[in-house]
C-alpha positions, -999 to +999 in steps of 0.1 A: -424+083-024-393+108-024-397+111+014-402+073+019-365+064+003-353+095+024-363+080+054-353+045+047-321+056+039-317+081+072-331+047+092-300+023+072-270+051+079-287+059+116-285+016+122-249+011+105-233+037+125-245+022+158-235-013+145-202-001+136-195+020+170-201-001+200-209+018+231-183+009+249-147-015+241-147-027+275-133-067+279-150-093+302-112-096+316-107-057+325-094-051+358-062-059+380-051-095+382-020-109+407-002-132+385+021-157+402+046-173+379+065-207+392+095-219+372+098-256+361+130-257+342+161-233+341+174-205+366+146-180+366+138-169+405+119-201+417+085-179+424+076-143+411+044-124+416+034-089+398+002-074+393-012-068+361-039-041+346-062-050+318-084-023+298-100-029+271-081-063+266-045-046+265-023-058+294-002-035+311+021-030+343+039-002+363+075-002+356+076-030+333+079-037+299+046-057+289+028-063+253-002-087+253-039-088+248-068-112+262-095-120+239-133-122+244-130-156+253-098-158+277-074-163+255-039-150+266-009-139+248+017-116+263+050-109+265+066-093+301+100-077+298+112-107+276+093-134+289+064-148+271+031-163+281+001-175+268-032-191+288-065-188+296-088-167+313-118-178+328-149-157+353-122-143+381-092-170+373-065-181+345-030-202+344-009-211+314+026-217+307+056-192+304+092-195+288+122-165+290+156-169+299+182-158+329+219-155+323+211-165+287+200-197+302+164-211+289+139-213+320+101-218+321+068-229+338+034-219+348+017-193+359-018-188+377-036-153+379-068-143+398-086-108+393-085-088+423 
């Protein structure tokens, strides 16, 4: 009987731990995406483009200063070097909308990204 709870309990602490600690934290979304960004109002540069890295749903870029995260489902929210953006993701695609400022001067739009 001793043994039988000793081994139920080894069998519950073996299965939590590898419910707990996934294998891997690895997004759908990881991977390098071109985002172009098109400005709609305001006096931002008409057209931009930058590429983007994701791992483990953190965004990130070379040389700039980027916060953001995408979400199991697509879901973006991130902010690049004072602009911020928010959209969604989809298979190898994504667009959403973007507002910052130039000069002090409100500007936005949209912006479209594909996975490369």
């Amino acid at each position: 009987m001793r043994f039988d709870r000793i081994a139920l309990i080894s069998a519950a602490t073996i299965l939590a731990g590898s419910l707990a600690a996934p294998a891997f934290a690895q997004s759908p979304y990881d991977g390098n995406w071109q985002v172009t960004i098109v400005t709609k109002t305001g006096s931002c540069d008409a057209t931009a483009s930058s590429m983007l890295t994701v791992a483990d749903g953190k965004i990130t870029a070379p040389g700039a200063n980027v916060s953001g995260t995408i979400g199991r489902e697509g879901l973006v929210k991130v902010s690049i070097n004072g602009a911020y953006a928010n959209g969604q993701l989809s298979g190898n695609a994504g667009s959403g909308k973007w507002n910052g400022a130039s000069g002090g001067i409100p500007c936005s739009g949209r912006w479209e990204a594909s996975r490369q």
